[in-house]
PDB file of N, CA, C and O in Angstrom:
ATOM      1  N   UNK A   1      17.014 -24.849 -17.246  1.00  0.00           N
ATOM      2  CA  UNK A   1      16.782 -23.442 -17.020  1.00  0.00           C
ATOM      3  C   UNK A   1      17.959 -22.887 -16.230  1.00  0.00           C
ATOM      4  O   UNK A   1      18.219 -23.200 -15.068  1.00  0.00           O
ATOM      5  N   UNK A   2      18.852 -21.770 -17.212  1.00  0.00           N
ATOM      6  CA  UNK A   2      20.146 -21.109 -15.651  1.00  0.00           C
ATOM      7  C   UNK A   2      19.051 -20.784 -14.313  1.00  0.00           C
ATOM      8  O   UNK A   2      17.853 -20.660 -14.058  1.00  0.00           O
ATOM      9  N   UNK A   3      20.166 -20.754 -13.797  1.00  0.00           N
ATOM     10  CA  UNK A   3      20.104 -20.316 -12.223  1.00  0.00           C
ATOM     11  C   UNK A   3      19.112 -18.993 -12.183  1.00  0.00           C
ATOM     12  O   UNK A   3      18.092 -18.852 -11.507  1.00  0.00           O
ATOM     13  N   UNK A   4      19.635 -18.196 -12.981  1.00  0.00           N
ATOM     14  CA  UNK A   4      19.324 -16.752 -12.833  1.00  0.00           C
ATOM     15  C   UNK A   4      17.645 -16.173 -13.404  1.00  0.00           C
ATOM     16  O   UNK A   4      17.142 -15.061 -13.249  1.00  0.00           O
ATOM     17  N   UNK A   5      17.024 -17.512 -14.155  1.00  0.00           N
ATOM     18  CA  UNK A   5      15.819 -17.280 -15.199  1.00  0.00           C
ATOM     19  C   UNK A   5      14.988 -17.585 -13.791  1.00  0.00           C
ATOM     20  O   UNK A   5      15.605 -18.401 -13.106  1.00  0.00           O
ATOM     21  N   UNK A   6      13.810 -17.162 -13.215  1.00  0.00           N
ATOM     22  CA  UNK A   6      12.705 -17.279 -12.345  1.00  0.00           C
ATOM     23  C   UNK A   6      11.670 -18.024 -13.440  1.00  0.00           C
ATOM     24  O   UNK A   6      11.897 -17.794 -14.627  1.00  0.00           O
ATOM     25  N   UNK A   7      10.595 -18.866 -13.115  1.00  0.00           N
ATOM     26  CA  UNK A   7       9.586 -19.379 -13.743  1.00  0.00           C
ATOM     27  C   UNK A   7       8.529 -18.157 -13.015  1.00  0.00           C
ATOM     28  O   UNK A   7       8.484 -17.819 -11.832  1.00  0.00           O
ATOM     29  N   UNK A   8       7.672 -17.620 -14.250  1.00  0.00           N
ATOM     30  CA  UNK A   8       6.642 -16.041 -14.037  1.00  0.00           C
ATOM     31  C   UNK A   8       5.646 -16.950 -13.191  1.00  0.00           C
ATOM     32  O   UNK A   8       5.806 -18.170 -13.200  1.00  0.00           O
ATOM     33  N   UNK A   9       4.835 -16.485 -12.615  1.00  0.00           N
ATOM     34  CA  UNK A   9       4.063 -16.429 -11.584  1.00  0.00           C
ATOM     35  C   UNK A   9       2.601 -16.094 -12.149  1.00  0.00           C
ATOM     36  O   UNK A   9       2.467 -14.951 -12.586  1.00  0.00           O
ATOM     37  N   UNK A  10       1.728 -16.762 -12.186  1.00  0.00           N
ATOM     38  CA  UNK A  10       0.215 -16.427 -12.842  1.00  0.00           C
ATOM     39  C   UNK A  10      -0.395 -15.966 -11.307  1.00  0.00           C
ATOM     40  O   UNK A  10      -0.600 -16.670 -10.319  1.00  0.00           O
ATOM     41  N   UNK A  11      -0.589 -14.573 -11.501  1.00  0.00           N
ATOM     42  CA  UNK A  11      -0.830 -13.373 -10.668  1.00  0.00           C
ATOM     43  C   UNK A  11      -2.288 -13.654 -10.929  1.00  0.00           C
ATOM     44  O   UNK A  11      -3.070 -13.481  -9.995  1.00  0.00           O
ATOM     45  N   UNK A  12      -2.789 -14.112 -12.221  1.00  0.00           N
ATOM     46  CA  UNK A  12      -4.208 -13.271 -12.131  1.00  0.00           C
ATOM     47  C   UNK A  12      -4.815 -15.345 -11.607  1.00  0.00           C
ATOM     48  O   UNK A  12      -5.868 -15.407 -10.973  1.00  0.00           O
ATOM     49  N   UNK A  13      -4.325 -16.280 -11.829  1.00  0.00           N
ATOM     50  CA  UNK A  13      -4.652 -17.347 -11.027  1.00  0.00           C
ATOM     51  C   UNK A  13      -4.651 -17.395  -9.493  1.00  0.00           C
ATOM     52  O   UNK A  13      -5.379 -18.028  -8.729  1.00  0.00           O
ATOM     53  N   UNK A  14      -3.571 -16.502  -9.236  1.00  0.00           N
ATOM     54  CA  UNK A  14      -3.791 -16.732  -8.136  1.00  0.00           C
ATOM     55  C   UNK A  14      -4.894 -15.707  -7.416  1.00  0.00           C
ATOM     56  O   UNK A  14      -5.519 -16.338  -6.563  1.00  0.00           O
ATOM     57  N   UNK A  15      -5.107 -15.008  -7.460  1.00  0.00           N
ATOM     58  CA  UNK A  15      -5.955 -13.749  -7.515  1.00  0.00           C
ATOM     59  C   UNK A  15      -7.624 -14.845  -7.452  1.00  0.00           C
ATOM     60  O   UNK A  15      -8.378 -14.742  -6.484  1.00  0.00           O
ATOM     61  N   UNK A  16      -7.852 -15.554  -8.324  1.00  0.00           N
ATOM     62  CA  UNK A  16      -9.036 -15.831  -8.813  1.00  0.00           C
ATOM     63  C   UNK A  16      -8.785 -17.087  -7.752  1.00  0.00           C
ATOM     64  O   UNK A  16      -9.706 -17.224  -6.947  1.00  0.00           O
ATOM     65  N   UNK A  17      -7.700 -18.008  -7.627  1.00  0.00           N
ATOM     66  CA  UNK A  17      -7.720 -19.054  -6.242  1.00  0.00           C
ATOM     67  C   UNK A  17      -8.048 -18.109  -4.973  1.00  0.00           C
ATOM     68  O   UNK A  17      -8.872 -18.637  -4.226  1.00  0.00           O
ATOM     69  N   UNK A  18      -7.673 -17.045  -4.618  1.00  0.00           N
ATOM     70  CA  UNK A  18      -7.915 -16.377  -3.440  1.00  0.00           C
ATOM     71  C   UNK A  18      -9.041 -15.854  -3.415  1.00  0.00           C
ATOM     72  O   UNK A  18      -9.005 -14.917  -2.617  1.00  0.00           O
ATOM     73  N   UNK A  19      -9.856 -15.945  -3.790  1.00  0.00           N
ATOM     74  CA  UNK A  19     -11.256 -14.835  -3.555  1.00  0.00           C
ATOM     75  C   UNK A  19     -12.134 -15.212  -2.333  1.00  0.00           C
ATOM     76  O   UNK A  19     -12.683 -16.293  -2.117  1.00  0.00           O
ATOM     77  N   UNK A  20     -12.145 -14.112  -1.599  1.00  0.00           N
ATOM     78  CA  UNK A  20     -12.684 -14.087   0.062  1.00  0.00           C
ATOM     79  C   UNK A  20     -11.700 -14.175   0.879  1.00  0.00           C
ATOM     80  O   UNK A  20     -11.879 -13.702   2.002  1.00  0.00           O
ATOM     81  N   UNK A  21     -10.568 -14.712   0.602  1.00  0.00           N
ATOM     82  CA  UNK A  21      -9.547 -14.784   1.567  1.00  0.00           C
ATOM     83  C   UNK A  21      -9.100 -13.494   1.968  1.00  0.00           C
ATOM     84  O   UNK A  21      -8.903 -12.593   1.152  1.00  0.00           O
ATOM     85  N   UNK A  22      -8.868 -13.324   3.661  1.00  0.00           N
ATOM     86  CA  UNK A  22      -8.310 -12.115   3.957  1.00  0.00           C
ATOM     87  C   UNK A  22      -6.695 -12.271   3.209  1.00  0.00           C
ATOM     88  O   UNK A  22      -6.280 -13.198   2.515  1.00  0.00           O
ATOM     89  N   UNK A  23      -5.664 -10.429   3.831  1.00  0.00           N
ATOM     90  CA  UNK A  23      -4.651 -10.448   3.738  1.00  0.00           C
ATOM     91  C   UNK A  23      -3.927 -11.683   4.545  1.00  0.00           C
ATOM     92  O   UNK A  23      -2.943 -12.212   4.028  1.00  0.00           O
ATOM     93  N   UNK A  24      -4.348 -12.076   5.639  1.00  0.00           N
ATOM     94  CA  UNK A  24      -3.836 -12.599   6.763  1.00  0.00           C
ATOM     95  C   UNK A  24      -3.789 -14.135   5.813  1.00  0.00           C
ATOM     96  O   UNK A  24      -2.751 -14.645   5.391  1.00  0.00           O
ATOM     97  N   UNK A  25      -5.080 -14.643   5.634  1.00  0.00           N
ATOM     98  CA  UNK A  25      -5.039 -15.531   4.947  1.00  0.00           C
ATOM     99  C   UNK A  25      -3.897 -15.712   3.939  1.00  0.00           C
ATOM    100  O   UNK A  25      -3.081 -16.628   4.043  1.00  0.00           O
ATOM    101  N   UNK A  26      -3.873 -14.702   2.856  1.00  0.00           N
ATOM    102  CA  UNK A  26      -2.835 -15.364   1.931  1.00  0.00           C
ATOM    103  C   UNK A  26      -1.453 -15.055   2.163  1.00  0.00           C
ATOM    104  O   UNK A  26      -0.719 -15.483   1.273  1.00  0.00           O
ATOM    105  N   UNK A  27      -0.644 -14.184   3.477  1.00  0.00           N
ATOM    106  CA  UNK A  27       0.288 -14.396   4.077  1.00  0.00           C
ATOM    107  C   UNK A  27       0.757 -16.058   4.108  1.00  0.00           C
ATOM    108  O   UNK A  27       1.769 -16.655   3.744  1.00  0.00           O
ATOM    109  N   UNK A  28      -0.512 -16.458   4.732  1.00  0.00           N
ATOM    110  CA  UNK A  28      -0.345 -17.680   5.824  1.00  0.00           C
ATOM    111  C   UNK A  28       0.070 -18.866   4.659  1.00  0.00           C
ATOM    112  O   UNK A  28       0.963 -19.691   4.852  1.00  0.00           O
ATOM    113  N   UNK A  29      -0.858 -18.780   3.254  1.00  0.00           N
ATOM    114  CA  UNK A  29      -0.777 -19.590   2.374  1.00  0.00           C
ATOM    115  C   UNK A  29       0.848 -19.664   1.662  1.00  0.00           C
ATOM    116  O   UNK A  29       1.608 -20.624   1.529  1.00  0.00           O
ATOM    117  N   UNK A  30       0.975 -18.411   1.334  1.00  0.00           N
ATOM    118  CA  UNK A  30       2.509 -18.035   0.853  1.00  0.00           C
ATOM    119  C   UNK A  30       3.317 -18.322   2.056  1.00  0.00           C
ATOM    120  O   UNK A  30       4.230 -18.855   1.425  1.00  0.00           O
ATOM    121  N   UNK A  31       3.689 -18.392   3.202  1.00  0.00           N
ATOM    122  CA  UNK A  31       4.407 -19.026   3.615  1.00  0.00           C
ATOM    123  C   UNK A  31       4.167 -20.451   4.164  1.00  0.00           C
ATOM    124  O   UNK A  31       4.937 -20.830   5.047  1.00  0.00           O
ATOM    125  N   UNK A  32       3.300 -21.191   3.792  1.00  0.00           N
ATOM    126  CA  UNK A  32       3.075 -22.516   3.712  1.00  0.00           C
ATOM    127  C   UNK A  32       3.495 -23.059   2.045  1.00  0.00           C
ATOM    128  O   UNK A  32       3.649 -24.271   1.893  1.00  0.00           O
ATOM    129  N   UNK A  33       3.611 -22.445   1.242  1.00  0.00           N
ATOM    130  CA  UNK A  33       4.322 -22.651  -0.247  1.00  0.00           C
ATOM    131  C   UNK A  33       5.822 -23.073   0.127  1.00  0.00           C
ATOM    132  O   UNK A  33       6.525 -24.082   0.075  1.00  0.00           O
ATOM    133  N   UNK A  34       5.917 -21.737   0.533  1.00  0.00           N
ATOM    134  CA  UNK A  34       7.780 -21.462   0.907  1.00  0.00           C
ATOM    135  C   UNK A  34       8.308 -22.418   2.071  1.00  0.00           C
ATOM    136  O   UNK A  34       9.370 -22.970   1.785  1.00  0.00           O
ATOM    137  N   UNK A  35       7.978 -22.611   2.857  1.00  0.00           N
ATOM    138  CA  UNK A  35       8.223 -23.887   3.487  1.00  0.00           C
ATOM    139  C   UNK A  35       8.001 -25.113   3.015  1.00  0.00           C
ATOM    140  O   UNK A  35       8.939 -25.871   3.262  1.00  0.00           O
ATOM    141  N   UNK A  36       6.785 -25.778   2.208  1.00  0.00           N
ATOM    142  CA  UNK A  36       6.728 -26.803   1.066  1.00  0.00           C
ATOM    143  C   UNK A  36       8.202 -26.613   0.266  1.00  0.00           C
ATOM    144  O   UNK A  36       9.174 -27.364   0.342  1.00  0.00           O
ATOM    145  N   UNK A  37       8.119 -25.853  -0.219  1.00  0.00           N
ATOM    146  CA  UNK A  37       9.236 -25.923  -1.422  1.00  0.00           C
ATOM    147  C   UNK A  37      10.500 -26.092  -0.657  1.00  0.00           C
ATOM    148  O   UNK A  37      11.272 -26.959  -1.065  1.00  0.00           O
ATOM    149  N   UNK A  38      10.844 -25.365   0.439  1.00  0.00           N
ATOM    150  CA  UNK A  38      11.648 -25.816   1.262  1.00  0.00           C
ATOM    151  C   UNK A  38      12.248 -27.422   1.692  1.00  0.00           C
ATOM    152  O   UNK A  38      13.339 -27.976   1.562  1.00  0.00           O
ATOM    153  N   UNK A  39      11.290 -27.714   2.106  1.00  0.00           N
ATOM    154  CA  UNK A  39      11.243 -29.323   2.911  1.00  0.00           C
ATOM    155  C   UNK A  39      11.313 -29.799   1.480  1.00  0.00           C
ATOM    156  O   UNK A  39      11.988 -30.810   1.283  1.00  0.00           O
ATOM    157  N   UNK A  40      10.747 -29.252   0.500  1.00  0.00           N
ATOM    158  CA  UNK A  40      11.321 -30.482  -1.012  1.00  0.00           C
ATOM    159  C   UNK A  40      12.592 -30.449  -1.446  1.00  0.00           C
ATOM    160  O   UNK A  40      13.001 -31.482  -1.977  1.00  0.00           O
ATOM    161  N   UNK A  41      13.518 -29.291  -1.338  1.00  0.00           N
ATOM    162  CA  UNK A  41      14.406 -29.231  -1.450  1.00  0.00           C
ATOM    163  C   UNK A  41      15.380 -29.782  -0.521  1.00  0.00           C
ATOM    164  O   UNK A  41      16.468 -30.278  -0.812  1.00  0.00           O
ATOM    165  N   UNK A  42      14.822 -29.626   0.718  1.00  0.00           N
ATOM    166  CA  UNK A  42      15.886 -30.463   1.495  1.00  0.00           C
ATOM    167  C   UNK A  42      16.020 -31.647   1.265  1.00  0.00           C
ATOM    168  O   UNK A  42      17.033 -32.341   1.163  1.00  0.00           O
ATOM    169  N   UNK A  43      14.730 -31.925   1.165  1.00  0.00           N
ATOM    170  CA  UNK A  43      14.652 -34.060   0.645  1.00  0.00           C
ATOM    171  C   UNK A  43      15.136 -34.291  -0.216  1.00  0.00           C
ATOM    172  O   UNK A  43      15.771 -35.342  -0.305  1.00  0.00           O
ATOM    173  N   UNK A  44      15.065 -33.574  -1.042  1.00  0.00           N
ATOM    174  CA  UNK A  44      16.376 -33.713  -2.764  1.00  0.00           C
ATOM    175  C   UNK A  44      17.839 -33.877  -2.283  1.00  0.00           C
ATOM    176  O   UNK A  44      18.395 -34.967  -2.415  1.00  0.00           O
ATOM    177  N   UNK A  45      18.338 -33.046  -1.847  1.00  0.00           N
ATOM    178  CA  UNK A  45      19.501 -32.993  -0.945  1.00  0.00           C
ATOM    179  C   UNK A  45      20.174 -31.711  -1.694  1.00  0.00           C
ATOM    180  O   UNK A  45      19.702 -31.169  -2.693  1.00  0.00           O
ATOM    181  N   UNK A  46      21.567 -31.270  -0.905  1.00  0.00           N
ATOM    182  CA  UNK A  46      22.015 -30.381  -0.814  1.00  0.00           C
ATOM    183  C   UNK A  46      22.140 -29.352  -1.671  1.00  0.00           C
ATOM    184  O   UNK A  46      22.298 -28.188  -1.303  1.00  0.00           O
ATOM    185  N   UNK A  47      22.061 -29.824  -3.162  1.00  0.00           N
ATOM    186  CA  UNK A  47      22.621 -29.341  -3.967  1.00  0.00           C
ATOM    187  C   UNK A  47      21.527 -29.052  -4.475  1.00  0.00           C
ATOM    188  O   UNK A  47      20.949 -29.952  -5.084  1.00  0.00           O
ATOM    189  N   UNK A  48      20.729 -27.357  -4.367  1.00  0.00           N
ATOM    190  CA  UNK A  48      19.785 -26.702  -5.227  1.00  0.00           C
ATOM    191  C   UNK A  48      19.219 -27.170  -6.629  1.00  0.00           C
ATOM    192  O   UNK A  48      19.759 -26.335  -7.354  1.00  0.00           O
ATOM    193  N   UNK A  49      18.600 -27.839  -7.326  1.00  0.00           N
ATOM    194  CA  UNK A  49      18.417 -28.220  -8.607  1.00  0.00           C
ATOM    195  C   UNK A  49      17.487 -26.435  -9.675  1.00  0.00           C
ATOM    196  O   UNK A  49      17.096 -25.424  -9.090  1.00  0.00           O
ATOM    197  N   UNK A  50      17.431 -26.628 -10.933  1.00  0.00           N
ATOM    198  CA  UNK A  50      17.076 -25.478 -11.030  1.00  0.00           C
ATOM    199  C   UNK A  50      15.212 -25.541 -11.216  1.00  0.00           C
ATOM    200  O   UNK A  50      14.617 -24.579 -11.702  1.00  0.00           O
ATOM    201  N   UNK A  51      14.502 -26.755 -10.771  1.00  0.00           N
ATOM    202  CA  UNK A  51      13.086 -26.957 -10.469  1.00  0.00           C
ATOM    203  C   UNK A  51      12.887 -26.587  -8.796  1.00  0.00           C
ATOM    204  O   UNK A  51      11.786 -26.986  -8.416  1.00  0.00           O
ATOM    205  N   UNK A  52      13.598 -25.995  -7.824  1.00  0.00           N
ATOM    206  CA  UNK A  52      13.883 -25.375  -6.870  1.00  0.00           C
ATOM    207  C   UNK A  52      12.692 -24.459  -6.438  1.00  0.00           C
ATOM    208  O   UNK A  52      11.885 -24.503  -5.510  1.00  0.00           O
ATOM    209  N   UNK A  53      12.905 -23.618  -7.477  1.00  0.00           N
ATOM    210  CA  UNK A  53      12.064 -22.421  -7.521  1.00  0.00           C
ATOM    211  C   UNK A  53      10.533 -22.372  -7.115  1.00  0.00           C
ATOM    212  O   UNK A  53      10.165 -23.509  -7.411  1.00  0.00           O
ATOM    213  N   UNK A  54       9.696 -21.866  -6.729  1.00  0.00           N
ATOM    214  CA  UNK A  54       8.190 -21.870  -6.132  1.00  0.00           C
ATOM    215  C   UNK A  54       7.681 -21.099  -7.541  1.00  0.00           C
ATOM    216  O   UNK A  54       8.018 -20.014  -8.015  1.00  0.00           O
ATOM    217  N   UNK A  55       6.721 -22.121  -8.013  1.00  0.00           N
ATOM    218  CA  UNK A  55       6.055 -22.015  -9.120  1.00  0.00           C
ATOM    219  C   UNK A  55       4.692 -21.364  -8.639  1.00  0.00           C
ATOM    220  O   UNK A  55       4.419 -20.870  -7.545  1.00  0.00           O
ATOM    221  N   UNK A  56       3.968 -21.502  -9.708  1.00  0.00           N
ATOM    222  CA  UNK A  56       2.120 -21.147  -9.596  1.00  0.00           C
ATOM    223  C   UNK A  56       1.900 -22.537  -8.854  1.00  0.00           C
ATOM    224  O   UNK A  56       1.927 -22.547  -7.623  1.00  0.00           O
ATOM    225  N   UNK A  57       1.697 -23.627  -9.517  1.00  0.00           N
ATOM    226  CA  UNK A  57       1.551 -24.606  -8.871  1.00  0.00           C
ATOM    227  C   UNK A  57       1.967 -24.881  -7.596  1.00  0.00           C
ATOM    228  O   UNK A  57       1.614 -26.011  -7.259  1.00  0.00           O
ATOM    229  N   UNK A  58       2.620 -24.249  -6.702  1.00  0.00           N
ATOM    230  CA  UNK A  58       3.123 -24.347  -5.549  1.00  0.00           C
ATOM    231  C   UNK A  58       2.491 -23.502  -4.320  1.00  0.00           C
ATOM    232  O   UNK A  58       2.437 -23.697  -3.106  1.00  0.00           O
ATOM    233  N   UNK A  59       1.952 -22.284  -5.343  1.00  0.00           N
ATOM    234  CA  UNK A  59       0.871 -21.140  -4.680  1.00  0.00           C
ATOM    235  C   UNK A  59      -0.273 -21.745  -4.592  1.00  0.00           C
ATOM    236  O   UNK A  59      -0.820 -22.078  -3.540  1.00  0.00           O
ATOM    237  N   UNK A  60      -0.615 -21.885  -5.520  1.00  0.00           N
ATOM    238  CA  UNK A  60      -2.287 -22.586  -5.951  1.00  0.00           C
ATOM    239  C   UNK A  60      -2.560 -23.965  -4.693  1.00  0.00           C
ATOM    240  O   UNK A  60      -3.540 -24.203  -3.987  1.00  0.00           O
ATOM    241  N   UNK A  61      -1.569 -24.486  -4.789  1.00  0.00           N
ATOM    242  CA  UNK A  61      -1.632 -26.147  -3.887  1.00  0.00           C
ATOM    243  C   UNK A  61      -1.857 -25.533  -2.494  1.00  0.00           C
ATOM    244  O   UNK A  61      -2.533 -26.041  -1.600  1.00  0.00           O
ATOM    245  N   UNK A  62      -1.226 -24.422  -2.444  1.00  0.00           N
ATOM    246  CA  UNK A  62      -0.909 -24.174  -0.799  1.00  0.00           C
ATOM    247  C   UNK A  62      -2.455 -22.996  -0.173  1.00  0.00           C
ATOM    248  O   UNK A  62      -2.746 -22.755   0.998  1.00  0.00           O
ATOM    249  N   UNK A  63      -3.102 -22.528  -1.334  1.00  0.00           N
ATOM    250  CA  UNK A  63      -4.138 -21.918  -1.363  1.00  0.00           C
ATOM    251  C   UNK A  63      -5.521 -23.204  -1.131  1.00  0.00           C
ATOM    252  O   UNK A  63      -6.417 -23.235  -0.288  1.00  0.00           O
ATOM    253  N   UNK A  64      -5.252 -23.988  -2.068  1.00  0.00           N
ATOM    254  CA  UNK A  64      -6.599 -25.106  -2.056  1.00  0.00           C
ATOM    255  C   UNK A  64      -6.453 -25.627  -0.490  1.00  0.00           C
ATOM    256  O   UNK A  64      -7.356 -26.159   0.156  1.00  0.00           O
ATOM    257  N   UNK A  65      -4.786 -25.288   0.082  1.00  0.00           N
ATOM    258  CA  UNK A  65      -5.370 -26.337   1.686  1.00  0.00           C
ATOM    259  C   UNK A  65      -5.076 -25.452   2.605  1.00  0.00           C
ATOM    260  O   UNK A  65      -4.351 -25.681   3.573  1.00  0.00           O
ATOM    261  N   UNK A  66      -5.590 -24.455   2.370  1.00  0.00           N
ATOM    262  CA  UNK A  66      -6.103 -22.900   3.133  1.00  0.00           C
ATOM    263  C   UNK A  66      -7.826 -22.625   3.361  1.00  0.00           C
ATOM    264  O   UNK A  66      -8.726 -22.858   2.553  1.00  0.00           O
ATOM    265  N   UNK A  67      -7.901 -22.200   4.391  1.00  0.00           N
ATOM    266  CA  UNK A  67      -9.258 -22.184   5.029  1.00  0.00           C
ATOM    267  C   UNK A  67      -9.565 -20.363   5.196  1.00  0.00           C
ATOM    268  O   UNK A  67      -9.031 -19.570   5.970  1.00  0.00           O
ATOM    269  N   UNK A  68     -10.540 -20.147   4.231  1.00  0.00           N
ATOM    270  CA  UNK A  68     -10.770 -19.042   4.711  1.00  0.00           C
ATOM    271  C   UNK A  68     -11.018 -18.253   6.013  1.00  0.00           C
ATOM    272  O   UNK A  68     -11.760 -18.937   6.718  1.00  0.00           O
ATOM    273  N   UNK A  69     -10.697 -17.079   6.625  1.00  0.00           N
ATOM    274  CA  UNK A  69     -11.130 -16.871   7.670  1.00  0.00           C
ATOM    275  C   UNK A  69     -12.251 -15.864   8.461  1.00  0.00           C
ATOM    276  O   UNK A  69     -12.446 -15.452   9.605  1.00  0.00           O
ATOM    277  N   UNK A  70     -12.810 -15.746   7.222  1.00  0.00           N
ATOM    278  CA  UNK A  70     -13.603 -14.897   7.180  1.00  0.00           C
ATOM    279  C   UNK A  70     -14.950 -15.441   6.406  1.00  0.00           C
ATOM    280  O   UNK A  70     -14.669 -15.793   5.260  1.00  0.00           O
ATOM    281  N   UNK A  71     -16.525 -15.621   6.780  1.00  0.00           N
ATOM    282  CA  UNK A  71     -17.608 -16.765   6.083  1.00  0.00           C
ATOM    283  C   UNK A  71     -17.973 -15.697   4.911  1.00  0.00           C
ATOM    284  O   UNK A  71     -17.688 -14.506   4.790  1.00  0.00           O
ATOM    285  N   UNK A  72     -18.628 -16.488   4.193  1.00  0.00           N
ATOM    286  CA  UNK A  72     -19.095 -15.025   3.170  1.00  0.00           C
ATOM    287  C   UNK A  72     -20.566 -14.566   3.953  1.00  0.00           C
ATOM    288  O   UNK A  72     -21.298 -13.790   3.339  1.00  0.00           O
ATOM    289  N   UNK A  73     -21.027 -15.105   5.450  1.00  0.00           N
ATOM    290  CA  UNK A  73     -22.196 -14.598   5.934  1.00  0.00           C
ATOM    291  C   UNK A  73     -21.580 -13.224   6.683  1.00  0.00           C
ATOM    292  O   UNK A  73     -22.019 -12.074   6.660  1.00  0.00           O
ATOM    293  N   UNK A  74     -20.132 -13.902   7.506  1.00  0.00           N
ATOM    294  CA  UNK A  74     -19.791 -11.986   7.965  1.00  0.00           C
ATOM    295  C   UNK A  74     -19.438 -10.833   6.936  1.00  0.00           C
ATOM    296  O   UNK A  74     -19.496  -9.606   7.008  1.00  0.00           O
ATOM    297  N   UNK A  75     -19.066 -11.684   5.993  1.00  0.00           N
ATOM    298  CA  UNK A  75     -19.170 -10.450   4.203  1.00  0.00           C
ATOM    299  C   UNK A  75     -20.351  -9.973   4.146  1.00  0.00           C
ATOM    300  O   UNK A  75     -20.559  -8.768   4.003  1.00  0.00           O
ATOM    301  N   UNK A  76     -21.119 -10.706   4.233  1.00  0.00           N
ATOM    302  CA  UNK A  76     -22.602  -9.869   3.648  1.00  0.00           C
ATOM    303  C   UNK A  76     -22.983  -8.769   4.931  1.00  0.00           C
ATOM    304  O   UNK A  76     -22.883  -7.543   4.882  1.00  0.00           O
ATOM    305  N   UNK A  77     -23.470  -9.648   6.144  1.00  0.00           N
ATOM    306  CA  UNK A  77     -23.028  -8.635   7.268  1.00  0.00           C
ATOM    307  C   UNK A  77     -22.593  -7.157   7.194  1.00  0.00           C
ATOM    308  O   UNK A  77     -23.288  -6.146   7.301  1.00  0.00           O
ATOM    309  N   UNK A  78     -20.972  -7.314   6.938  1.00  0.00           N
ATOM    310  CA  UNK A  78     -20.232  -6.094   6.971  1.00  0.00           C
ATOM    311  C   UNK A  78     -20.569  -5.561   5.733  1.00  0.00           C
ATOM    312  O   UNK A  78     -20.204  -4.386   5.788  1.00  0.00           O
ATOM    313  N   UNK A  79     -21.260  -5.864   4.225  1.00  0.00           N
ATOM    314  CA  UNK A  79     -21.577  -5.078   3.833  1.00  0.00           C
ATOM    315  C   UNK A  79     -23.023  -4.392   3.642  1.00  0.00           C
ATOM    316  O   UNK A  79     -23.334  -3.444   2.920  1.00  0.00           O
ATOM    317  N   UNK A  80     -23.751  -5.110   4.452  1.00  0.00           N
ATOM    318  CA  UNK A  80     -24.687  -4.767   4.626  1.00  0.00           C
ATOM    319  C   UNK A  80     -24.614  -2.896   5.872  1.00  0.00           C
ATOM    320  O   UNK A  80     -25.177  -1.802   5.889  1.00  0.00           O
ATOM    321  N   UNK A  81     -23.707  -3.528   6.542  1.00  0.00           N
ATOM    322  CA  UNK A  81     -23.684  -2.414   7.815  1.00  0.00           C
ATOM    323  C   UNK A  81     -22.984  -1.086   6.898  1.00  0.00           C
ATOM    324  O   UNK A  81     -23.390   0.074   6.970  1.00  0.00           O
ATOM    325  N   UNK A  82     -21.912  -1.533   6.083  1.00  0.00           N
ATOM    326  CA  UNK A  82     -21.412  -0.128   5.313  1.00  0.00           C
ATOM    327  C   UNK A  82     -22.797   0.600   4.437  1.00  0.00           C
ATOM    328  O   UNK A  82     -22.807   1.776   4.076  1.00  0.00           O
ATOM    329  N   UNK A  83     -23.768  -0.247   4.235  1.00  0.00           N
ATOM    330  CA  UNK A  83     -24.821   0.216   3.387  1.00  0.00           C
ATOM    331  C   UNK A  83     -25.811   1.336   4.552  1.00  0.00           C
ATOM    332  O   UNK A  83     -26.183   2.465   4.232  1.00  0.00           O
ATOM    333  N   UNK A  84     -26.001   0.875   5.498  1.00  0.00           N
ATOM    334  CA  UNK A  84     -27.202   1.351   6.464  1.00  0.00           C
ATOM    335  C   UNK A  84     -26.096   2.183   7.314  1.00  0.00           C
ATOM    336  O   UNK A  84     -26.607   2.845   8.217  1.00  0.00           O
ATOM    337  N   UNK A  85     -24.609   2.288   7.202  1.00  0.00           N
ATOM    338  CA  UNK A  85     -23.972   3.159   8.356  1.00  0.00           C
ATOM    339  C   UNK A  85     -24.137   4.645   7.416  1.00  0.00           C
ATOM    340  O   UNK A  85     -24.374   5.805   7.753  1.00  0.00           O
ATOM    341  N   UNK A  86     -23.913   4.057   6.221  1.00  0.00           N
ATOM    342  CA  UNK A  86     -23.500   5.107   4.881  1.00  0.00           C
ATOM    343  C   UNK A  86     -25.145   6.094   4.779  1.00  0.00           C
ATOM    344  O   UNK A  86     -25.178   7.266   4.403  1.00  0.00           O
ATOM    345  N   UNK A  87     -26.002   5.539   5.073  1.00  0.00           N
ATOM    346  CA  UNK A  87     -27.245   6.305   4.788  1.00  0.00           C
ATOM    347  C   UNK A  87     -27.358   6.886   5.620  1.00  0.00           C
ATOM    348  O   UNK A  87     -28.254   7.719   5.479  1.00  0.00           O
ATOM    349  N   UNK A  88     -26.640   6.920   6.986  1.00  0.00           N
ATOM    350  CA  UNK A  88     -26.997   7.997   8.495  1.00  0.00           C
ATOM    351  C   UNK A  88     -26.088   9.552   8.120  1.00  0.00           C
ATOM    352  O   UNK A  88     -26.112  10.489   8.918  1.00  0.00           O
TER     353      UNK A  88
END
């Protein structure tokens, strides 16, 4: 693959790996990718190869060892309260 071709990104996988996760959360995941891919590249050594690049598979891995931070009991909670704030 040249240098210049990116491998596309499955947006709607990752979307469907994230569900419940806050923003904060998938910050935290995406830069736990980018540092993975990092430290693999360094261990390869100097010279960039063109499998370099942060794939889906690299999102997805870094999502499965991500901890939501938010339970789905304070979800229900908070939407319970938008329901009974909304009727006043």
């Amino acid at each position: 693959m040249p240098a210049s071709v990116v491998p596309a990104i499955d947006i709607g996988a990752l979307v469907a790996a994230s569900d419940g996760f806050t923003p904060a959360d998938i910050e935290y995941a995406a830069r736990k990718a980018s540092q993975e891919a990092l430290a693999r590249a360094l261990r390869a050594d100097d010279d960039p190869s063109p499998g370099d690049e942060l794939t889906t598979k690299d999102y997805l891995a870094a999502l499965a060892a991500t901890r939501a931070t938010v339970s789905e009991d304070t979800v229900e909670e908070f939407l319970q309260d938008i329901t009974t704030i909304a009727r006043l």
